[in-house]
N, C-alpha and C positions, 0 to 999 in steps of 0.2 A: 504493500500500500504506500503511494507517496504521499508524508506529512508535506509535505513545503509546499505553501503559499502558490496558487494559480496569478498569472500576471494578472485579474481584476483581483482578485483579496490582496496585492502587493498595493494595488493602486490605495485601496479602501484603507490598508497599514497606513502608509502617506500620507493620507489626506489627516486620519486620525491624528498622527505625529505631528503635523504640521499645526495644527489645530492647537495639542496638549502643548507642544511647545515655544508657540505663540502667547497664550493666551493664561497659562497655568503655570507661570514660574513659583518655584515653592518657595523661594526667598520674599519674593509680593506677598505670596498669601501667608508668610509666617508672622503677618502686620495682624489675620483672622485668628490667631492660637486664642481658644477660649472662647470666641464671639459664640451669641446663640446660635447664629448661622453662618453658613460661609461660601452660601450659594451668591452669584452674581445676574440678577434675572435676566439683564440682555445678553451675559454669556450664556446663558441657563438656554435660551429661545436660539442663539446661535445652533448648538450641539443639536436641539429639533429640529432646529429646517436643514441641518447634512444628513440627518437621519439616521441618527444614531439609539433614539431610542424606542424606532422600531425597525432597526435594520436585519431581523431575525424573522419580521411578523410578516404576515401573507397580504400580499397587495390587496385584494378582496378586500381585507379586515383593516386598509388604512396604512398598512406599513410599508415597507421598502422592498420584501418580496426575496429577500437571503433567507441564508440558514441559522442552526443554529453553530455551524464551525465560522463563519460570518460576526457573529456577536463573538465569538469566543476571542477571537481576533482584536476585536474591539478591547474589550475588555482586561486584556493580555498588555495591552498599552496603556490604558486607563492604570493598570498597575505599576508597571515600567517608570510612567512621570510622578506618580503616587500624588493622582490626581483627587480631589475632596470633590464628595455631592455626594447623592442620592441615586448614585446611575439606577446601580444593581433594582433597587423599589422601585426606579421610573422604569425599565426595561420591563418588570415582570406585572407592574400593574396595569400597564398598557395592553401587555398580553392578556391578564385575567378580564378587563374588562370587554376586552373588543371577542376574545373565545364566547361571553356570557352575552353578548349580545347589547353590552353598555357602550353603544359605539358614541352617543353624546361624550361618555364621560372617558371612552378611550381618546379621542380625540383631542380633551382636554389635556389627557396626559403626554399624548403625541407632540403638540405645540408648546410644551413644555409653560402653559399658560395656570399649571398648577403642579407644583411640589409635592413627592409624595414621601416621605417615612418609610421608615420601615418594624413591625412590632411583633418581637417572639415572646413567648412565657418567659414571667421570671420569675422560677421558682412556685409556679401556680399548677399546680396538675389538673384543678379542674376548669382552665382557662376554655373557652370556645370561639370558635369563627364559622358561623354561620349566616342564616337569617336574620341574627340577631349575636352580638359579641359581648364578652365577657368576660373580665379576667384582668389579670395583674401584669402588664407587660412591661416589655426594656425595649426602648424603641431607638434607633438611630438615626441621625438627622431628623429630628423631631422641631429646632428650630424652622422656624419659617415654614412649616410643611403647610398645606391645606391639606392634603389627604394622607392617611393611613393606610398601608398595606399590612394588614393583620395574618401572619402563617400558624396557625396551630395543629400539630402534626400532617395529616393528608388535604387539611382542609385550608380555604384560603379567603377573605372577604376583606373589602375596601370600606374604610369608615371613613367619617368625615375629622379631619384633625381636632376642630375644637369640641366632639364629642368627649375627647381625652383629658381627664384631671391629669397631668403631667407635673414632676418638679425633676429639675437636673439631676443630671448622672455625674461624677466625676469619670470625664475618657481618658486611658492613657493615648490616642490620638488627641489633640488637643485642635485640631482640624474637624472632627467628627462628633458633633456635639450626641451628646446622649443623652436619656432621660428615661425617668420608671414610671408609665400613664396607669391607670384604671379606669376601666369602663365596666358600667352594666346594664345588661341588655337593650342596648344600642341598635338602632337598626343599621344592616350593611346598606352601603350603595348598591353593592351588588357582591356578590359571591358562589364559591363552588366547592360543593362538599368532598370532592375526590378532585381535588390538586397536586394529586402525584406526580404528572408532567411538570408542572410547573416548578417543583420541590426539585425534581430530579437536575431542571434547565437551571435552576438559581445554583445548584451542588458544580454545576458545568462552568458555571461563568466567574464564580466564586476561585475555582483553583484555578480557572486562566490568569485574573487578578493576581492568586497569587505567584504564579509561575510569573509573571511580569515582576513585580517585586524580588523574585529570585534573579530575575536575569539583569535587571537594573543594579540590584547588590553586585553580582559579579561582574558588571563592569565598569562600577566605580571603582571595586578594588583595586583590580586590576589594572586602572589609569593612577588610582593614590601610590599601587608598588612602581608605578615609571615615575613619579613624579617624589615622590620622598627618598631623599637620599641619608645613605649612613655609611661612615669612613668613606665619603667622595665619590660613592656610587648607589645607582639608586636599587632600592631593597627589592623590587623585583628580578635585578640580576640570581639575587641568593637561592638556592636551590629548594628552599624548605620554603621558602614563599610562592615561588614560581605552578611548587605542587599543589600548593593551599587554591593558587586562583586555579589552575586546571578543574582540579574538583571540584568548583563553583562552578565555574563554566560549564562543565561536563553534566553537573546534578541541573541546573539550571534547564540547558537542553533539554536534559531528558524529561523534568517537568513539561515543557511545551509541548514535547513530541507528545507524552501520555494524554494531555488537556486535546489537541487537534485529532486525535484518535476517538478518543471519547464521545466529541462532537462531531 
């Protein structure tokens, strides 16, 4: 099977990059450490009209009409610049809304004209997301959100944000605000009882992130061992450093390779 990138998903790589590394220097946003939020809504509306967060979903249903090795893609650089938002919630509640037939309110989430959250159990086992949600959750990016994406195990429903008593989280991202909301029996916007596809696509997009963050790591190291010098030469000469970045590099790799398989 070839993993490597077809010339349109190189192009789509590109465009992402050029984008993350225009517009998301992590020096600027480390002016946001702390803030409740750290979304920027004309970049926020930007990222929607290239289409990025439906570029996994089915033309029919509003979106861009790729795959999910497409989004994986995306995401896999989204990790790489360790870029702050909401992607992952706006990529999958786009999807839950427009499968369930909420295309008013996929749409919303399409044009990036509302923010959405994201909220798992914390520590609540008889939490719910149905028809109606309930439960004690840990939500992230909950600043600025208008909407909620509630997962509790198979099941999956979109609530409205300020249905949520929220008070902050301490994040160790300091870019990724968090917070522990409670709702009860709240009506969903919409929702679906067997969200296994969608649990399974968040599990997919989630390690390409992190394989980006793997591969980002191994190649700053590997530029700090050309650039830091000891005894008049720089420390990547040294034999015992040289094998440290291989092994990043190498484990990094094989992260990607396993995530575009996957997908």
């Amino acid at each position: 099977m070839d993993l490597l990138p077809t010339e349109e998903q190189d192009e789509i790589i590109n465009t992402v990059r050029s984008q993350l590394e225009r517009n998301f220097d992590l020096h600027a946003l480390a002016e946001l450490d702390g803030a409740n939020s750290v979304v920027d809504s004309a970049l926020w509306k930007q990222c929607a009209e290239l289409g990025w967060f439906g570029l996994g979903l089915p033309e029919a249903l509003g979106g861009v009409g790729y795959t999910l090795a497409e989004e994986a893609l995306l995401f896999a650089e989204i990790g790489t610049h360790a870029a702050p938002g909401p992607f992952l919630a706006t990529v999958l509640a786009a999807r839950l809304a427009a499968m369930v037939g909420a295309t008013e309110l996929a749409a919303q989430i399409l044009s990036g004209t509302q923010l959405v959250a994201l909220a798992e159990p914390h520590g609540d086992t008889a939490a719910v997301a149905g028809a109606t949600v309930s439960g004690t959750f840990r939500v992230t990016d909950f600043g600025g959100a208008d909407l909620v994406l509630v997962l509790v195990g198979a099941s999956a429903a979109i609530v409205a944000a300020a249905d949520l008593v929220a008070e902050p989280l301490a994040s160790l991202d300091r870019l990724v605000p968090t917070a522990i909301g409670t709702v009860s029996q709240v009506p969903a916007l919409c929702y679906q009882d067997d969200a296994s596809g969608l649990q399974l696509r968040a599990t997919v997009l989630i390690a390409a992130e992190l394989a980006g963050i793997a591969t980002a790591t191994a190649q700053q190291s590997t530029q700090y061992a050309k650039d830091r010098e000891q005894f008049g030469t720089p420390i990547g000469s040294f034999q015992a450093v040289k094998h440290r970045c291989a092994d990043m590099a190498v484990r990094a790799d094989a992260a990607n390779s396993l995530v575009r398989y996957s997908a």
